[in-house]
C-alpha positions, -999 to +999 in steps of 0.1 A: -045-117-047-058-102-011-088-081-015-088-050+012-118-031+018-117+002+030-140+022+048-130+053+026-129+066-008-093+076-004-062+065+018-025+071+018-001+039+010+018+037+043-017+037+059-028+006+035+003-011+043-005-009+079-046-016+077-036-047+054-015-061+085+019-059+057+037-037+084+029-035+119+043-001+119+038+030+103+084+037+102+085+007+086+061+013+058+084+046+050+113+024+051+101+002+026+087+031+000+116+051+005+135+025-004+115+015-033+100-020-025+065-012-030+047-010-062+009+005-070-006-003-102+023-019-112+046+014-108+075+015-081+062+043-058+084+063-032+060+087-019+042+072+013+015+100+012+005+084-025-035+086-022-050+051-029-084+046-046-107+020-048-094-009-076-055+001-076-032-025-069-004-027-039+024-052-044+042-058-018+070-087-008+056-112-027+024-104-022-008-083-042-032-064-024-065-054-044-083-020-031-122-028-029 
């Protein structure tokens, strides 16, 4: 599991997907919720403005991303 700390309380998915270095652009992150690929807390989740807190969960191809 990858630990990624923000410098927030609050931050939207396709941002975290970006600030974690999983997509190098923002298009792509919509891409990849739209099309259902990316799951928070263990939920499938196709809204990219989905507000991330501190302790969820982002998985991601093959890969789990810890909000601290």
């Amino acid at each position: 599991m990858n630990e990624i700390k923000i410098n927030t309380d609050v931050i939207k998915l396709d941002s975290f997907l970006k600030w974690c270095g999983a997509v190098s652009q923002g298009s792509e992150a919509k891409l990849f919720i739209k099309d259902g690929m990316v799951r928070v807390n263990g939920e499938v989740e196709t809204r990219r403005s989905k507000k991330l807190y501190k302790g969820f969960t982002v998985e991601f191809k093959k890969e789990t991303y810890k909000i601290i």
